[in-house]
C-alpha beads as a LAMMPS data file, in Angstrom:
LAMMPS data file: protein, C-alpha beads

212 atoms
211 bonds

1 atom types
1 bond types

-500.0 500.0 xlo xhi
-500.0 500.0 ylo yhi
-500.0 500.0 zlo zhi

Masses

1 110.0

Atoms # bond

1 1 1 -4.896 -19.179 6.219
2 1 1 -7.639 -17.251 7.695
3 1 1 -7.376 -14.314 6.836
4 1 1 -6.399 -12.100 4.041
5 1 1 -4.494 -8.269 3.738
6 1 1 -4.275 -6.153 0.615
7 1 1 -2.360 -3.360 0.332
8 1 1 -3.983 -0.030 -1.015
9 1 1 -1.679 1.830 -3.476
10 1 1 -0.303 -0.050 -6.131
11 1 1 -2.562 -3.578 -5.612
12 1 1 -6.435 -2.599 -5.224
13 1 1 -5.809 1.173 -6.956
14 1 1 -3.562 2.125 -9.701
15 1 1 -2.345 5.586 -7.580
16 1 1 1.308 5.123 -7.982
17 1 1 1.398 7.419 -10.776
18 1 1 -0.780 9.986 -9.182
19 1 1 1.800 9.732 -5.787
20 1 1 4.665 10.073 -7.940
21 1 1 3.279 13.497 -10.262
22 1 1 1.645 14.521 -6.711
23 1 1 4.854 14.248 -5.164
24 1 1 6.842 16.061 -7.761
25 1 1 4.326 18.891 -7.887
26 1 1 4.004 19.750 -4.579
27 1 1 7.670 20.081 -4.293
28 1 1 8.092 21.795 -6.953
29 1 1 6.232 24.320 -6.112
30 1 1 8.145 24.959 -2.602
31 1 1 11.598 24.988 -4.766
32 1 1 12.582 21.516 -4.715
33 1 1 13.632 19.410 -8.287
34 1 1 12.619 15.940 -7.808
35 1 1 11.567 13.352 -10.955
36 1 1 9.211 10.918 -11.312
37 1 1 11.677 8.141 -11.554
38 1 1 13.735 8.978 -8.584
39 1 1 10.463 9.390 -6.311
40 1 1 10.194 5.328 -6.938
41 1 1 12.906 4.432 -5.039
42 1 1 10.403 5.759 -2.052
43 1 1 7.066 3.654 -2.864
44 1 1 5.672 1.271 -0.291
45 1 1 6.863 3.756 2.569
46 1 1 4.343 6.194 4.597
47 1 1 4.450 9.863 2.929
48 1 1 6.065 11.138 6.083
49 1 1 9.192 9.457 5.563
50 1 1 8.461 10.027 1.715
51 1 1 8.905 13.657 2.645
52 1 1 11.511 13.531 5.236
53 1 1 13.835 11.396 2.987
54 1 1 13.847 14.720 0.597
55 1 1 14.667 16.975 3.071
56 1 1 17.405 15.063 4.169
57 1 1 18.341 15.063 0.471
58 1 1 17.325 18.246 -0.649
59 1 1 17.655 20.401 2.702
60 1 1 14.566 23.572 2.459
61 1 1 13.465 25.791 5.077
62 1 1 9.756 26.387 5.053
63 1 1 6.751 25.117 4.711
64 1 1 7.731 22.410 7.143
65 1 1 7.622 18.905 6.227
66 1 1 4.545 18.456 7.889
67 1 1 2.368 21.305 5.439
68 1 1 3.988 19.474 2.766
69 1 1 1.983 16.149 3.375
70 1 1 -1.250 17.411 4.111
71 1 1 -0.804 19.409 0.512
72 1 1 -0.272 16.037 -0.771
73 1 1 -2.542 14.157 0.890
74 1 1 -5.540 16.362 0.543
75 1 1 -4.320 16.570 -3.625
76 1 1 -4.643 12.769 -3.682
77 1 1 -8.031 12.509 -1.684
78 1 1 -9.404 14.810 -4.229
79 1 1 -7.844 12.533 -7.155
80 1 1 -9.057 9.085 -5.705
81 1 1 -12.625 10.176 -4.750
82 1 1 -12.768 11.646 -8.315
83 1 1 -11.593 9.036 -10.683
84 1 1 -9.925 6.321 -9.302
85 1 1 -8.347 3.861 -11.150
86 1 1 -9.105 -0.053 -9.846
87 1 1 -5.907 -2.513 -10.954
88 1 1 -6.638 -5.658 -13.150
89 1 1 -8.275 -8.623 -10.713
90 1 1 -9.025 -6.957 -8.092
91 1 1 -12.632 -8.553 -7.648
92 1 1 -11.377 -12.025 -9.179
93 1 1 -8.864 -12.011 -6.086
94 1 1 -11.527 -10.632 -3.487
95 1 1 -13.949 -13.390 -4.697
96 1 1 -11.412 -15.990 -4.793
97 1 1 -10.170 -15.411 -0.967
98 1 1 -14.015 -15.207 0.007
99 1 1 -14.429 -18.362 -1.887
100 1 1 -11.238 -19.579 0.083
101 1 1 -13.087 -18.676 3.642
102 1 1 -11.319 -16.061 4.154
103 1 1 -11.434 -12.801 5.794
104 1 1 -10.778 -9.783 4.054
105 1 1 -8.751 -6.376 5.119
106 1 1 -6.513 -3.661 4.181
107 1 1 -3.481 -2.331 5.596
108 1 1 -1.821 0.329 4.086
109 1 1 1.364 3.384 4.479
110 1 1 -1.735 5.734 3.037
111 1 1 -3.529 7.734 5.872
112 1 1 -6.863 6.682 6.591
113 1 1 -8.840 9.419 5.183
114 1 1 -6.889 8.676 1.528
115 1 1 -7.889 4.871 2.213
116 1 1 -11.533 5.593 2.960
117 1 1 -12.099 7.590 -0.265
118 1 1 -9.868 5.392 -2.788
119 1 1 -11.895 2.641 -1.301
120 1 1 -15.670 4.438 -1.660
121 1 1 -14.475 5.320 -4.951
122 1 1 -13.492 2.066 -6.452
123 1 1 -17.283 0.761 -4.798
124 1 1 -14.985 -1.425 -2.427
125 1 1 -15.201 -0.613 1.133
126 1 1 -18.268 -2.629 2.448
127 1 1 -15.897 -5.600 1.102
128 1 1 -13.047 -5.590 3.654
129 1 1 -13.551 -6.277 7.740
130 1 1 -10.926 -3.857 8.871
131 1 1 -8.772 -0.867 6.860
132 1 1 -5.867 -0.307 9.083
133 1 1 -3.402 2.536 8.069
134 1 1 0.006 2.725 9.567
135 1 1 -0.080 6.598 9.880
136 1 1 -0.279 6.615 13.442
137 1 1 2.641 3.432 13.807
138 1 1 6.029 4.141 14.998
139 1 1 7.143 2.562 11.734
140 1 1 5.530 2.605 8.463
141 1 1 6.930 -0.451 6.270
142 1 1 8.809 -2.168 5.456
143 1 1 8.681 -2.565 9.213
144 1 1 6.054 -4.978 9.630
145 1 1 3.813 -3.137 12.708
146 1 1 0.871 -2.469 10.250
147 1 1 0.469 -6.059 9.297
148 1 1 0.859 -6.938 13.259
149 1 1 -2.001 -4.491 14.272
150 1 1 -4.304 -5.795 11.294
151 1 1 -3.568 -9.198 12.690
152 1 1 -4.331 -8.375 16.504
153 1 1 -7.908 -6.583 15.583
154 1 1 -8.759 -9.409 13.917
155 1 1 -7.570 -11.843 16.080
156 1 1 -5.601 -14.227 14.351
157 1 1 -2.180 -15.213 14.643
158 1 1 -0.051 -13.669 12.094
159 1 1 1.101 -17.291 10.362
160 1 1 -2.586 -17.362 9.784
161 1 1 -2.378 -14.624 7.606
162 1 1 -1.679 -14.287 3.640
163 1 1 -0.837 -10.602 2.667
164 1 1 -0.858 -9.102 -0.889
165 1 1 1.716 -6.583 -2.317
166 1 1 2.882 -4.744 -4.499
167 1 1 5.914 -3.025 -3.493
168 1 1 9.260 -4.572 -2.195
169 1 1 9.050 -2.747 0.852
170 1 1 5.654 -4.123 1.307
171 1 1 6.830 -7.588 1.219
172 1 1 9.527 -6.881 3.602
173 1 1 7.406 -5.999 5.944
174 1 1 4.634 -9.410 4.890
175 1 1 7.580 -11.624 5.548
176 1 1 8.698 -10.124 8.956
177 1 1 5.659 -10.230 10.076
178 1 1 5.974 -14.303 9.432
179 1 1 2.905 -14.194 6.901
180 1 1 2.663 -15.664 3.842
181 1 1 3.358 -12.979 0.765
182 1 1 1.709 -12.736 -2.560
183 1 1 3.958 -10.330 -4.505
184 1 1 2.235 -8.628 -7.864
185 1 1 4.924 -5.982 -8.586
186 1 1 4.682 -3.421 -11.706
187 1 1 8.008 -5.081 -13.036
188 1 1 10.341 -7.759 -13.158
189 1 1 12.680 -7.065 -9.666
190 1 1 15.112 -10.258 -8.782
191 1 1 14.588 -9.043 -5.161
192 1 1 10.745 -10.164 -5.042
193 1 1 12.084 -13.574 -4.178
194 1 1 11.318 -13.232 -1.253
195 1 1 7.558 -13.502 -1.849
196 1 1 5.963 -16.768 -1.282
197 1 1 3.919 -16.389 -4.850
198 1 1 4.835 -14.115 -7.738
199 1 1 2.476 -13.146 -9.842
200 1 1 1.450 -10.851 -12.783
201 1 1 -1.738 -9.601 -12.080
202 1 1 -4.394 -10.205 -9.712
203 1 1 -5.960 -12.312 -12.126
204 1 1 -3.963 -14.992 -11.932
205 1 1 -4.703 -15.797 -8.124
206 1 1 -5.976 -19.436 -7.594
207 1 1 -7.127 -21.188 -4.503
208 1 1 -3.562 -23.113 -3.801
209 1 1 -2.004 -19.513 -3.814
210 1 1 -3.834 -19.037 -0.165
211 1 1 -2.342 -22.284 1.183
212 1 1 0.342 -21.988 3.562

Bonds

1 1 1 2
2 1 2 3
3 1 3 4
4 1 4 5
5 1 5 6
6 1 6 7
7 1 7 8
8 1 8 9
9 1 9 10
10 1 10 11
11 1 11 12
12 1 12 13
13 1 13 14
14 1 14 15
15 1 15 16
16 1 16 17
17 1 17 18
18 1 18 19
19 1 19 20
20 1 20 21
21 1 21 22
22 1 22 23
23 1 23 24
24 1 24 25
25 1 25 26
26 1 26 27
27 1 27 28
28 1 28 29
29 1 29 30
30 1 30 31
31 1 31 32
32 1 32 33
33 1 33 34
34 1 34 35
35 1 35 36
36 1 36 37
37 1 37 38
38 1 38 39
39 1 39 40
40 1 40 41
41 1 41 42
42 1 42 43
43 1 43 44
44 1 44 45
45 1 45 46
46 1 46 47
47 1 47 48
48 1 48 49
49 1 49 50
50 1 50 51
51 1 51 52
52 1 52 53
53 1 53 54
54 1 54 55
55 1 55 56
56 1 56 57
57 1 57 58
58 1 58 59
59 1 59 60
60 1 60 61
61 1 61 62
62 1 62 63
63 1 63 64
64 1 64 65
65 1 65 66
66 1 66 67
67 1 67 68
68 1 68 69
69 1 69 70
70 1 70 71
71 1 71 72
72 1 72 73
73 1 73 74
74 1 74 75
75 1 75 76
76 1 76 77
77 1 77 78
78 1 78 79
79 1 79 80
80 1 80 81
81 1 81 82
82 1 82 83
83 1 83 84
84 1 84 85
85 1 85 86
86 1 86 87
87 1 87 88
88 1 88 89
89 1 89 90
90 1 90 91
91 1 91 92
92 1 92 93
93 1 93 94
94 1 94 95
95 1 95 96
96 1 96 97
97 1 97 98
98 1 98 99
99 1 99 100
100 1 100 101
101 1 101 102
102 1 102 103
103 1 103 104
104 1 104 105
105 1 105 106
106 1 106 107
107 1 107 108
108 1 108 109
109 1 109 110
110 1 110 111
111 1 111 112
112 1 112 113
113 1 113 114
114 1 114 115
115 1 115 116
116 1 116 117
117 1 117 118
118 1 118 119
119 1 119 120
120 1 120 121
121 1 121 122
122 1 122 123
123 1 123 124
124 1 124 125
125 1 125 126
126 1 126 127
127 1 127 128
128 1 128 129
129 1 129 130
130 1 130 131
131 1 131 132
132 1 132 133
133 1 133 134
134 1 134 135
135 1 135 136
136 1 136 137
137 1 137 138
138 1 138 139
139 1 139 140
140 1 140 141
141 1 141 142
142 1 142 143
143 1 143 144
144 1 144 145
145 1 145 146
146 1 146 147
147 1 147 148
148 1 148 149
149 1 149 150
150 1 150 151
151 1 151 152
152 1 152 153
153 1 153 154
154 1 154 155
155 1 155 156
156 1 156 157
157 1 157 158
158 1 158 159
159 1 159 160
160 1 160 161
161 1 161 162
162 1 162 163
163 1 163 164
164 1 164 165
165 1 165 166
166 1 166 167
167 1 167 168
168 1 168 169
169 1 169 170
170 1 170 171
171 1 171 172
172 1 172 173
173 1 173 174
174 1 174 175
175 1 175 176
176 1 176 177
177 1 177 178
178 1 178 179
179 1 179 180
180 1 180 181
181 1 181 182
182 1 182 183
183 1 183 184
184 1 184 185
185 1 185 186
186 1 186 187
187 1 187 188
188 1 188 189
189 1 189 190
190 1 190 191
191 1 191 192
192 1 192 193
193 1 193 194
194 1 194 195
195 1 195 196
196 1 196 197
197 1 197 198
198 1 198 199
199 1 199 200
200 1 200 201
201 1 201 202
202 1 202 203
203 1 203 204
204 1 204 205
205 1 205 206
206 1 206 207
207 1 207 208
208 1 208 209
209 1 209 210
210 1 210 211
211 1 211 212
């Protein structure tokens, strides 16, 4: 391994939550009922195609879809410069990957502008070589063009590469991208098998986690 990705929301920052009430706020206030718990079924992916999947669901008119995200976006830029909220380990892991040799970077569904303050906020950003966000991709994940494009900047093969998630659809996208996955997911999901490490928290990350 040579190098190694962490995802954004989720992994370095606690900002689930804040996506999820975001989410349900901003909707709310153009006339659509979502909950907290059925906005989960949409983590991991890019808000764009958080946002399009409820108007396919729950069909409005105006704003368009596109208003809709920057209301959310600018709503979570505000909460993450504020008072972010760092996860458990997050330094233990960075340390133990620099410690490893290896090269540090994030790729995330966030835009870049929502990366760059989350990161300044938590005191984090001089620590990672590249931040790539798939805003501008084709695909968001769990397609894996993100990881691919981290990769290629870098320039490492992608089987050199050892990516950290927290979401299912995050690891989906790890896998296809034929890197090696370290899964820390908020709960117990049968379908994070498909990691190559499973683990509880950041904290527990040791050197033979890196090794492919």
């Amino acid at each position: 391994m040579k190098v190694a990705i962490f995802d954004f929301d989720g992994l370095l920052v606690d900002s689930e939550p804040l996506w999820r009430r975001t989410e349900v706020q901003e909707l709310a206030a153009i006339g659509v009922s979502v909950t907290e718990a059925e906005c989960e079924a949409t983590t991991g992916l890019r808000i764009d195609e958080v946002i399009a999947h409820w108007r396919r669901e729950r069909p409005w008119t105006t704003p368009e879809p596109a208003v809709v995200v920057e209301r959310i976006v600018d709503a979570m830029v505000r909460g993450l410069r504020e008072a972010p909220d760092g996860k458990p380990g997050v330094r233990h892991a960075v340390q133990t990957c620099r410690a490893a040799g290896l090269r540090l970077a994030v790729a995330s569904s966030s835009p870049s502008r929502l990366l760059d303050a989350g990161l300044e906020g938590l005191g984090l950003r001089g620590l990672f070589e590249r931040v790539v966000s798939a805003e501008h991709e084709r695909f968001g994940k769990p397609h894996p063009a993100v990881f691919l494009r981290t990769a290629d900047e870098l320039g490492v093969a992608p089987t050199e590469c050892v990516v950290f998630e927290d979401s299912l659809n995050g690891c989906l996208a790890a896998k296809a991208a034929r890197m090696r996955c370290v899964a820390v997911p908020e709960r117990e999901d049968p379908r994070f098998v498909i990691a190559d490490v499973i683990l509880r928290s950041l904290d527990e990350l040791r050197p033979e986690h890196l090794r492919g």
